[in-house]
C-alpha positions in Angstrom: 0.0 0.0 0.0 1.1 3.7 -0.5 0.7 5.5 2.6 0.7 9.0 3.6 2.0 9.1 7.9 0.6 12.6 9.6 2.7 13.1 13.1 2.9 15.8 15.6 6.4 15.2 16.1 9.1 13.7 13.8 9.4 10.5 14.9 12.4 10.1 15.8 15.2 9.7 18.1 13.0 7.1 20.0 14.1 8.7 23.3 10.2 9.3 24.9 7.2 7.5 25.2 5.1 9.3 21.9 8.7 9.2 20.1 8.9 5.3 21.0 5.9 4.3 19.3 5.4 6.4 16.4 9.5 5.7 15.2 8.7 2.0 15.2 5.6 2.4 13.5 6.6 4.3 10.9 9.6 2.1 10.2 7.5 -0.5 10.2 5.2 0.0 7.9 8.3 1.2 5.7 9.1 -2.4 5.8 6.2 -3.2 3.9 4.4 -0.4 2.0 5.5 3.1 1.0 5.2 5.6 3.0 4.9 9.9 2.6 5.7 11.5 6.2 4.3 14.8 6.9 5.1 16.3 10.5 6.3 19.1 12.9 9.9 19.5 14.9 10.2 21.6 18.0 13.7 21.0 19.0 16.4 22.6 16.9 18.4 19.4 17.2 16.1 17.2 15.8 17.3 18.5 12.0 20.2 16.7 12.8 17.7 13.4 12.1 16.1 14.4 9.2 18.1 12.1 6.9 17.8 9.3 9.0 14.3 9.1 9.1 13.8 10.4 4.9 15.6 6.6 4.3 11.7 5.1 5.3 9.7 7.7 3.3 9.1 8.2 -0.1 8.6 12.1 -0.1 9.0 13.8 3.6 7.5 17.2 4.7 8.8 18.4 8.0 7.9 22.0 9.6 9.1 23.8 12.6 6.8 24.2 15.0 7.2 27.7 16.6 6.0 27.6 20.6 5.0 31.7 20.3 2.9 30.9 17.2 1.7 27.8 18.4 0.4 29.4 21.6 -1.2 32.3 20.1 -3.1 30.0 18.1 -4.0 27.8 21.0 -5.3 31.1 22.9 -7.6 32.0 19.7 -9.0 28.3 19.9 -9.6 28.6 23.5 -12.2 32.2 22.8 -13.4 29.8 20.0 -14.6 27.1 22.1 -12.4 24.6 20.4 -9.7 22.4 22.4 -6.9 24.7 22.3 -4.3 21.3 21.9 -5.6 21.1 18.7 -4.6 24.7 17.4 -1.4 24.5 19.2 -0.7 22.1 16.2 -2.7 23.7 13.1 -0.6 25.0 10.5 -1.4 27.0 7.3 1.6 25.7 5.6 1.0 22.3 6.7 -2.4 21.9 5.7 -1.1 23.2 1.8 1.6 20.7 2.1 -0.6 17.7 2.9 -3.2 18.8 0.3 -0.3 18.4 -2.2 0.6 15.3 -1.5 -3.1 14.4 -1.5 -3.7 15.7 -4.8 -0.5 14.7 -6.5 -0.2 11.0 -5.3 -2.8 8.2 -5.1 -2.7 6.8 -1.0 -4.0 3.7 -0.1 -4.5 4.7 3.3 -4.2 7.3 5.3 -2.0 7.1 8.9 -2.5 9.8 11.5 -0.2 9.3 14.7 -1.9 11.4 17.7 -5.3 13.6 17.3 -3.5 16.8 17.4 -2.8 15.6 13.2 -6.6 14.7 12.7 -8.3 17.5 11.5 -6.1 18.0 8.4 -7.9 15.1 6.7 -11.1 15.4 8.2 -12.8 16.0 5.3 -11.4 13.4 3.2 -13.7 11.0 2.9 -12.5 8.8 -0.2 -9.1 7.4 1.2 -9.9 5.0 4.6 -8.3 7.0 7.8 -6.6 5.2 10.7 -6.0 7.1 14.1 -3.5 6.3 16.4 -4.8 7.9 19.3 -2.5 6.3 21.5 -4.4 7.1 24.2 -7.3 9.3 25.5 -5.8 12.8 25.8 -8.9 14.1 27.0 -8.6 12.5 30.4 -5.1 13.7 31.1 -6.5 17.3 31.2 -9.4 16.0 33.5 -6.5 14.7 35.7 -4.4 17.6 35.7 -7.5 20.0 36.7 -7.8 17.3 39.8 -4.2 18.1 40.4 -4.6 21.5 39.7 -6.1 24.7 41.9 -8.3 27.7 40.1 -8.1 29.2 37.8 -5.8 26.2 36.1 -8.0 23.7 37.0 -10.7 25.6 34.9 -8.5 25.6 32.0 -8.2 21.9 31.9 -11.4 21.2 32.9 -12.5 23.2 29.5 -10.3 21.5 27.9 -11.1 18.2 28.9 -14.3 18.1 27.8 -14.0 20.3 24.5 -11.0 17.4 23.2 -13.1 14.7 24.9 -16.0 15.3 22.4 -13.5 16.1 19.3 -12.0 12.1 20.4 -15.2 11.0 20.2 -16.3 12.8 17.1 -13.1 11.4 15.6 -13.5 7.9 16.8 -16.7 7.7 14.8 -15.6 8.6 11.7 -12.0 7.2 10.9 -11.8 3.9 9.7 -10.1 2.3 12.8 -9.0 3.8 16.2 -5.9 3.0 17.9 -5.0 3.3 21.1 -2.2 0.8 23.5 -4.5 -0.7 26.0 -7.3 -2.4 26.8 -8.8 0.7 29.8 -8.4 3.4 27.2 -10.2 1.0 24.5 -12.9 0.5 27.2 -13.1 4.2 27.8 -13.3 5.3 24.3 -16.3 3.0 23.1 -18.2 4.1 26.6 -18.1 7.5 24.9 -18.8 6.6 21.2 -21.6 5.4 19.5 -20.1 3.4 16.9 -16.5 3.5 17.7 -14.2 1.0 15.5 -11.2 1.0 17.9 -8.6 -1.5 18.3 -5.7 -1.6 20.6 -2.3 -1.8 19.6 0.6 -2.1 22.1 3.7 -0.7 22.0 7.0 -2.6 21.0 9.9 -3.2 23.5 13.1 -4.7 22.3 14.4 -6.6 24.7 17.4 -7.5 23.1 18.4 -4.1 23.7 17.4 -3.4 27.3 19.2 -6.6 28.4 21.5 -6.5 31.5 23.5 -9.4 30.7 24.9 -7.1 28.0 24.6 -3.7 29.9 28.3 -2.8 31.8 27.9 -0.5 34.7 30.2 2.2 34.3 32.8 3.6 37.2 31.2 6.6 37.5 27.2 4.7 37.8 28.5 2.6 40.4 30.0 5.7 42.4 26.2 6.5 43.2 25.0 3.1 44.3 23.1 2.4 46.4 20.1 4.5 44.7 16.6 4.0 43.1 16.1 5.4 40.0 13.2 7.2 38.3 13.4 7.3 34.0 11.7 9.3 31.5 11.4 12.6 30.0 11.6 15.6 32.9 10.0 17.9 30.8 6.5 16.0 30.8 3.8 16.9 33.8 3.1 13.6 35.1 7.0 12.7 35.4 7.6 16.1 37.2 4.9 15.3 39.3 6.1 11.8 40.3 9.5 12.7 41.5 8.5 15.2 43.2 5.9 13.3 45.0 9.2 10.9 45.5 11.3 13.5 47.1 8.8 15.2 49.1 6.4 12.4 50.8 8.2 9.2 50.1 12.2 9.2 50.2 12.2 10.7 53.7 10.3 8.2 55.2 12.9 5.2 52.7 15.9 6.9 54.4 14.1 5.9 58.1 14.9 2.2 57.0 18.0 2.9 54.7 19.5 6.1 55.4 22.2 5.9 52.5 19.7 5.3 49.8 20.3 7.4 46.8 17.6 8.5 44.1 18.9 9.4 40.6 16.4 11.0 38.4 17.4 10.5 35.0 16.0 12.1 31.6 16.2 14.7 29.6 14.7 18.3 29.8 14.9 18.5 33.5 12.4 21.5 34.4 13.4 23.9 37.0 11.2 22.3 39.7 12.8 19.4 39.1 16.7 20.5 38.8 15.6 22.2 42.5 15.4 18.4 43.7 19.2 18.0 42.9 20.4 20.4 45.4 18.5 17.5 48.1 21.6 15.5 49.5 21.8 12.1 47.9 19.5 13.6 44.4 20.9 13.2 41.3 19.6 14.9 38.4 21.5 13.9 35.6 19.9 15.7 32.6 20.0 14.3 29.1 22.1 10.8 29.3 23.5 9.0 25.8 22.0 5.6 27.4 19.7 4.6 29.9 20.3 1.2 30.5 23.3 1.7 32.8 21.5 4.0 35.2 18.7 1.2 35.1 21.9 -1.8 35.7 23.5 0.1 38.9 19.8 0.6 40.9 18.6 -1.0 43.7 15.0 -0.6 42.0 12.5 1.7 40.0 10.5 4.0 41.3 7.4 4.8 39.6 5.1 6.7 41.5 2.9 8.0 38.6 -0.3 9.7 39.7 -0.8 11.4 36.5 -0.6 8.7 33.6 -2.3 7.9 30.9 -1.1 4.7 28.3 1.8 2.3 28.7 4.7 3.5 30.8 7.5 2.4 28.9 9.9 3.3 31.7 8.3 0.5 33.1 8.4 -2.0 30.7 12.4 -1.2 30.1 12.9 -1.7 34.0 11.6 -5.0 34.4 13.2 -6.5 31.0 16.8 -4.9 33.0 15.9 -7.2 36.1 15.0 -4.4 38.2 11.7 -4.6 41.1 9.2 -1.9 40.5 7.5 -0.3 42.8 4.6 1.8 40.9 0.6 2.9 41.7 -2.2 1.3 40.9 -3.3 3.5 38.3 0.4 2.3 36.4 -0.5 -1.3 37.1 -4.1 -1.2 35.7 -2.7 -0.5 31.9 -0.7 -3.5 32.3 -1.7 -7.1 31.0 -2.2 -9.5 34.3 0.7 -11.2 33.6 3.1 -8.9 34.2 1.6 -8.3 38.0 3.5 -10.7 39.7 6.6 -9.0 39.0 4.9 -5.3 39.9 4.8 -3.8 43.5 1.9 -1.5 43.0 1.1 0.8 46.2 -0.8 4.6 46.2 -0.3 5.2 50.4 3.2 7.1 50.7 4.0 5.0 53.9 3.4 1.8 51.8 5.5 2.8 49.1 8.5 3.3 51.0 8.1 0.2 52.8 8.0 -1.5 49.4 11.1 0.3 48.8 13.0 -0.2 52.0 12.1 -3.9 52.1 13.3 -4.2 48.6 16.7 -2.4 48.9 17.4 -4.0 51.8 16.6 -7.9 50.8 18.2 -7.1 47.0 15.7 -8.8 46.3 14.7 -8.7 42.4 12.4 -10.9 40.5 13.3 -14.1 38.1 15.0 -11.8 34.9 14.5 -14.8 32.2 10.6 -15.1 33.7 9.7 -11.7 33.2 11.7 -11.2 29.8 10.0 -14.4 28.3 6.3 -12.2 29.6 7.4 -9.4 27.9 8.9 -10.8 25.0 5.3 -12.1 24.6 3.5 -9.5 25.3 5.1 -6.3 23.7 7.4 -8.3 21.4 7.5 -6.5 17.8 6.0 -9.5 16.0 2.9 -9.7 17.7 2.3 -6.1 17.6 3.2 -6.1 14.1 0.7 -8.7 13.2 -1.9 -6.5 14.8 -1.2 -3.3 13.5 -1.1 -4.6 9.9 -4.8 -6.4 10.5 -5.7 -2.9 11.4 -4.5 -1.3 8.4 -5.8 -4.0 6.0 -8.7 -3.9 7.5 -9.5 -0.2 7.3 -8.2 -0.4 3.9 -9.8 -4.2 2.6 -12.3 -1.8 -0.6 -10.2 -2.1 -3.5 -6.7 -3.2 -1.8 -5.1 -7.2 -1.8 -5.3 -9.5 1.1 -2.0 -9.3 3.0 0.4 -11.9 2.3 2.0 -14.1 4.3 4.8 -11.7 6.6 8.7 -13.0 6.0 11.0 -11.6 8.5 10.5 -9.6 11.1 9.5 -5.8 11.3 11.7 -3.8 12.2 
């Protein structure tokens, strides 16, 4: 099939959670179909990628995406009454670029990774559409305004229900709905009245986060013994967590195991959260080449989400390094069942540092092959593969051959 691939961000480097699944989707479906990308970049250094990712597309269109412009169209939306995370990614120049390509190549199907990139092929109506929504958007705003006092928690209250109805709205008329688990599948067809949505893990390579081949560097082991908290420190919910960490839950760890570390690693470290790094025994180490020592060298992972939404991948990556997990139970209710006997889950800050203490203090970790084998299973990029292209031949069965038999592997 020829495909044209719509993303808010370029996909690529695979270094956060939207980054991570749209990069191996769009080289996967490389591997069997031509592709068109058309998307934004926000990060000067990202141009260094562009040639990397042009070698899966046919034709590429990438834009900068300027933060003044983009919230001075967000603001206009908001007087509108339209969901303002929308305009924040509505471009004049974009929308002339993907009506190009629409008029000037023949697409099988149409691709659009995240909701933000709906609306510029809303009104096609003779190409099938497929939406990854990835997950419900709308419900992190309703769980920031929880979070969140007046007049913020209006905002995203607003917001909330304005992108909640454009989610449904778009669920309805795509030819297939993605989204990575089972509870925002559930939540999505409560609010839909003929929703065609599937769900679509995300991919975890396992032969890369392996810590039989991981060496723990000099200056890693310096900081043991420490817990460690991975992921983007730019993004709310990950702000939120560690400072939760630091605050309510790390004092009471240090009762039990006074010399216990916590390095927060990631990159984009907000101010709030560089503030933490000035705590004795805080590490903050900013953007890192390679997570997987950091994950080798800790006693554990701390993942205290209570603002989440989708698959943590930070905690996928931990368990397949052999690390114990101790998360909530909002993080262990997007995971399959299988994967809970390997999960401490606990929302009381008293019983999360218990969890913690007991752990660091017993070294106790669970069976590495036994959880790599579940998530091998579970997330492994054949599986999810098979899905996403039943999806896509599915949306796209009018006038397009049955799929053949796969050979190899996606990438």
């Amino acid at each position: 099939m020829r495909i044209l691939f719509l993303a808010h961000r370029l996909p690529y480097p695979p270094n956060k959670g939207d980054k991570i699944r749209s990069s191996w989707e769009l080289r996967s479906l490389a591997y069997r179909h031509q592709v068109d990308l058309a998307c934004f970049y926000d990060q000067a250094e990202d141009e260094k990628y562009f040639d990397h990712i042009a070698q899966y597309c046919e034709h590429c269109y990438v834009e900068k995406l300027t933060p003044i412009g983009s919230r001075l169209r967000a603001a206009g939306a908001l007087l509108r009454g339209q969901p303002f995370s929308i305009a924040y990614f509505h471009s004049a120049k974009m929308q002339r670029a993907i009506r190009g390509a629409l008029s000037s190549r023949r697409y099988d199907l149409i691709f659009v990774f995240s909701s933000s990139m709906a609306h510029y092929v809303t009104d096609v109506q003779d190409i099938p559409k497929v939406l990854d929504m990835v997950d419900v958007d709308s419900e992190k705003w309703a769980q920031y305004a929880q979070r969140t006092s007046t007049p913020l928690s209006w905002l995203w209250r607003y917001e909330a229900r304005r992108l909640g109805q454009h989610e449904a709205k778009l669920a309805s008329e795509f030819s297939a709905t993605l989204v990575c688990t089972v509870a925002e599948a559930e939540l999505l067809r409560q609010r839909t009245a003929d929703p065609k949505v599937s769900v679509v893990g995300n991919v975890l390579d396992t032969s890369y986060f392996d810590p039989a081949a991981t060496p723990l560097p000099d200056t890693i082991a310096k900081l043991q013994p420490y817990v460690v908290f991975a992921g983007a420190m730019d993004y709310r919910p990950n702000v939120d967590a560690v400072i939760y960490f630091c605050r309510e839950i790390l004092p009471l760890v240090r009762q039990a195991v006074p010399d216990i570390g916590f390095v927060i690693a990631g990159m984009n470290p907000s101010r709030a959260v560089r503030r933490l790094g000035l705590n004795l025994g805080v590490k903050v180490t900013g953007t890192v080449p390679d997570i997987r020592p950091y994950l080798q060298g800790a006693a554990a992972a701390v993942i205290p989400m209570r603002l989440s939404r989708g698959i943590q991948n930070k905690v996928l990556e931990s368990l397949a390094m052999g690390l114990p997990v101790i998360t909530t139970t909002r993080v262990r209710g997007t995971l399959p069942d299988s994967l809970s006997p390997f999960l401490f889950a606990e929302d009381d800050p008293k019983r999360v540092a218990r969890r913690v203490a007991e752990v660091v203090a017993t070294r106790s970790k669970p069976s590495c092959d036994q959880v790599r084998r579940v998530l091998a299973l579970e997330y492994g990029s054949v599986g999810v593969f098979e899905k996403l292209q039943d999806v896509l031949f599915r949306a796209a069965q009018d006038g397009v051959a049955e799929p053949r038999a796969t050979e190899g592997v996606a990438p």
